[in-house]
Every structure is written in structure tokens, then in C-alpha cells.
C-alpha positions as MATLAB code, in Angstrom:
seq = 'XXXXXXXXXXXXXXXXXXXXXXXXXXXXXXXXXXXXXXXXXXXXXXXXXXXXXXXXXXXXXXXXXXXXXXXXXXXXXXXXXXXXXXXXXXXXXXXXXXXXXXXXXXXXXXXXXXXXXXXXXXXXXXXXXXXXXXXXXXXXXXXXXXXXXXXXXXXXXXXXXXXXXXXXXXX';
ca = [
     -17.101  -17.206   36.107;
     -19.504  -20.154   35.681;
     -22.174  -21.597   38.017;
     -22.843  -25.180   36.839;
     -26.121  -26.996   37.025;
     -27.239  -30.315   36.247;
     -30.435  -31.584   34.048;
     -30.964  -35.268   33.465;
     -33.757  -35.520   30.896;
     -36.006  -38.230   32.138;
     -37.918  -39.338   35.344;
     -36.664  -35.606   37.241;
     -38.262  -34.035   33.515;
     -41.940  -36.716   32.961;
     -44.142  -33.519   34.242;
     -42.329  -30.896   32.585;
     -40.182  -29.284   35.505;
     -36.520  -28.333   35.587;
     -34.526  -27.372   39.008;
     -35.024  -23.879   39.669;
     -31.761  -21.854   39.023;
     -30.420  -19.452   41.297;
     -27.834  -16.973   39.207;
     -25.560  -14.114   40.292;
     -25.694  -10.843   38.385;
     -23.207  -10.756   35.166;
     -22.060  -14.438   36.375;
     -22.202  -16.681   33.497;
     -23.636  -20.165   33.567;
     -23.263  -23.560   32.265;
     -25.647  -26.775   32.362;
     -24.362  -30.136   32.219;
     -27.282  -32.001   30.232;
     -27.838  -35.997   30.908;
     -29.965  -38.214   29.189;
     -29.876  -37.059   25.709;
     -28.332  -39.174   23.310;
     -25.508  -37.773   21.209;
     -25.510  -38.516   17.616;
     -23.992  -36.600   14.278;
     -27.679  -36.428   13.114;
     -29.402  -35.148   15.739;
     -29.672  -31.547   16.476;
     -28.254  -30.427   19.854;
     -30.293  -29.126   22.701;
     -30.943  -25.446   23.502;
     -31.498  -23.674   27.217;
     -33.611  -20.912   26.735;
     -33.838  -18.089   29.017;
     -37.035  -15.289   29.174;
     -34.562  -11.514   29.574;
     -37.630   -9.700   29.872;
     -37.520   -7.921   26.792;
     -36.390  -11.008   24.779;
     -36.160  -14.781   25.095;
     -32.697  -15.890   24.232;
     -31.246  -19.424   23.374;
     -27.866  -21.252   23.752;
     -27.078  -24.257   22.003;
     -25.105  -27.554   23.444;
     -22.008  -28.880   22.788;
     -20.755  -32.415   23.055;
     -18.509  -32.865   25.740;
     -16.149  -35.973   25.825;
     -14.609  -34.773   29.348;
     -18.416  -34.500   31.201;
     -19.916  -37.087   28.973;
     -23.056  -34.854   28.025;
     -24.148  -31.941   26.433;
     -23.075  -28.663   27.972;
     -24.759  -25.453   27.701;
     -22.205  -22.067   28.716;
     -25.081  -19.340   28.860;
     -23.826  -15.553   28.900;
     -24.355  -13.076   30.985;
     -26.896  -11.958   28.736;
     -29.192  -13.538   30.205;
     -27.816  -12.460   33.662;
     -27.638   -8.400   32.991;
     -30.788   -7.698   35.274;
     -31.797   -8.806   38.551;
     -35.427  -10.833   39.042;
     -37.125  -13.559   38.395;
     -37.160  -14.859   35.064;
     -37.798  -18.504   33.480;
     -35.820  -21.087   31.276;
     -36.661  -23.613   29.404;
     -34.574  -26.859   27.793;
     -35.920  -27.799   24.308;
     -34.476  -30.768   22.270;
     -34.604  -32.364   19.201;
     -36.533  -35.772   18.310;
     -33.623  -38.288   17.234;
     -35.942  -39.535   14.136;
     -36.699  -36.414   12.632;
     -34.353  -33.479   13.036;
     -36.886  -30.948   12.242;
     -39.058  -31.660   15.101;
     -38.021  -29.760   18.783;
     -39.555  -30.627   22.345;
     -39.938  -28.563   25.061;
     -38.637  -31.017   27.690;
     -39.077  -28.488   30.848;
     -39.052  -25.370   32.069;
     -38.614  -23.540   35.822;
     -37.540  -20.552   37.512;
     -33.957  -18.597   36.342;
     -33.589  -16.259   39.292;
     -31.002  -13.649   39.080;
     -29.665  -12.023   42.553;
     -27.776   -9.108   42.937;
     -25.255  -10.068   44.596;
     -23.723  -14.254   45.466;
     -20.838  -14.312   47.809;
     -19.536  -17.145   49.231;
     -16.709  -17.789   51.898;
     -15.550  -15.724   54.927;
     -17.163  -15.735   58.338;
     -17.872  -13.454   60.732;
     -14.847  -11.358   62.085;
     -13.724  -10.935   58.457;
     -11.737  -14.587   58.142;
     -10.675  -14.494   54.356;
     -12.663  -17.181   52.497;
     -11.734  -18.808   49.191;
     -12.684  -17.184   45.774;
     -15.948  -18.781   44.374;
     -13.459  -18.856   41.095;
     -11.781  -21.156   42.709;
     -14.231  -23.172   44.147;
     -16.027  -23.557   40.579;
     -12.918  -24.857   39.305;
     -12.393  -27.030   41.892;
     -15.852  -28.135   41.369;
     -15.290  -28.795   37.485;
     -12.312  -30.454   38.458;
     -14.142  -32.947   40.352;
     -16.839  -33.386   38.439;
     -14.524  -34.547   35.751;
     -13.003  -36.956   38.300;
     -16.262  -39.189   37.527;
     -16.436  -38.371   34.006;
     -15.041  -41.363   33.187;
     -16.580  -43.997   34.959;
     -17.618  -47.116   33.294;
     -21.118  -47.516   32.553;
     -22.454  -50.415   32.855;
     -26.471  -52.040   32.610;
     -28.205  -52.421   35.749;
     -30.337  -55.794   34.660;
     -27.797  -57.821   32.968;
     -24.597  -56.783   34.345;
     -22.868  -59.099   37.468;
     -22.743  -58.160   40.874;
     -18.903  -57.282   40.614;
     -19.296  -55.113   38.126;
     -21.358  -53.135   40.704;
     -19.003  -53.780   43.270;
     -15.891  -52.388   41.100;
     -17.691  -48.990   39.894;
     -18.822  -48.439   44.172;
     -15.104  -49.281   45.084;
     -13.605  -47.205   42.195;
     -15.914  -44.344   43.540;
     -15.175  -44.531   47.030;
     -11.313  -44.581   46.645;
     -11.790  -41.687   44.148;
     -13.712  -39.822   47.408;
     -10.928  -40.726   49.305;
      -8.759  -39.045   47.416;
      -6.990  -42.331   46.546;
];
């Protein structure tokens, strides 16, 4: 099972902060990473998470579908309950050699994360399926056109805003 969380390397990462993460025991987790380039020849980025004992890294993959680098971290780093800390570390695009240490914050790890249900014991949805339904919309918007803010025409503007709110209709 996979909570999903979202970095976008730049103005939310100038003074070296990441959003805190907030982890169920044994869950697994994956991080949808924005804002670095991809490129054959540079080096992907790594999340790296403090165990206690150890530190532990995963590396990024290139994903077409999301449009970024995603990170699926183990439930190794999820195995005891506390507060740890992760970090996100990438690789300068000139020199392949070189890795930053874009951020780093608080990787909490709870005992226990339910979700649905309400009082009187009304069955609630799986978070399994709520995370795929999740994913599933997420990838809704994954293929948006992009398009530059300064020189691109007011319709272009208009067509991505109307393509999105149709899409949150459900049209």
C-alpha cells in the first residue's frame, strides 16, 4: 500500500525544508518529485530516510504517466514507530558527480492510520482503494499541456482552466 506525497524542488525548497511526512507502520511510500529536469545524463534523485540505526536511500525513476521522478520507499524505512527525518538529494545537471541536499523535514511513522467508517460502525472504504483512486486521478492531469506563462496567449490559459474544470466535472 502506498501513501503518495508531493515535492516540487524550487520556491517550496529555497530554505531547505520539505513537507513533513506523516507514514503508517509497514505502509510503503512513494514521492512524486517536480522540478527536476530529466535527462539521460543526469543522475536521478534519492529520498533518504534516518531508521535510527541506519540512514537508507531510494533512488527515482522517470515516470512518463506522472511526468516526474517518483520515489516508491519500502517499508524499511517504516518498520518502527517515531519520529525520524528525510532528506531529498539530487544531482547537479553539469557535473554528474556532484549531489545537493535540496531539503530535509520530519518522516513520522504512526502506529496505526485508519481511514473511513464513522461512528456506529458504518463500513468505510479501504484506504487501498482510496490510494488508487487517488493515483488514478492524479494521472488524470498527467497529461496536461504545459505551456509558458510570459509568452503564451490568453487562450492558451483559457483552454488548460477549461480542460481542467471539465476534467473535475467528471466530463
Amino acid at each position: 500500500m502506498n501513501q503518495i506525497f508531493r515535492i516540487t524542488v524550487g520556491q517550496e525548497t529555497l530554505q531547505g525544508r520539505l513537507p513533513s511526512v506523516r507514514v503508517g507502520k509497514d505502509y510503503c511510500c512513494r514521492f512524486h518529485i517536480y522540478g527536476v529536469d530529466y535527462s539521460e545524463t543526469v543522475l536521478p534523485p534519492k529520498i533518504w530516510v534516518s531508521t535510527g540505526t541506519d540512514t537508507l536511500y531510494w533512488t527515482g525513476v522517470w515516470s512518463e504517466t506522472v511526468g516526474a521522478w517518483v520515489v516508491d520507499v519500502n517499508t524499511d524505512a517504516t518498520a518502527t514507530v517515531g519520529a525520524k527525518s528525510y532528506a531529498l538529494t539530487v544531482f547537479s545537471p553539469d557535473a554528474a558527480d556532484k549531489e545537493y541536499l535540496v531539503g530535509q523535514a520530519a518522516f513520522v511513522v504512526f502506529n496505526t492510520i485508519a481511514g473511513g467508517g464513522e461512528t456506529g460502525g458504518t463500513a468505510g472504504e479501504s484506504i487501498s482503494v482510496r490510494l488508487a483512486a487517488l493515483e488514478a486521478w492524479i494521472e488524470n492531469f498527467a497529461d496536461l499541456p504545459m505551456f509558458d506563462p510570459e509568452s503564451a496567449f490568453d487562450i492558451d490559459m483559457r483552454t488548460q482552466i477549461q480542460t481542467i474544470t471539465n476534467r473535475l466535472r467528471g466530463a
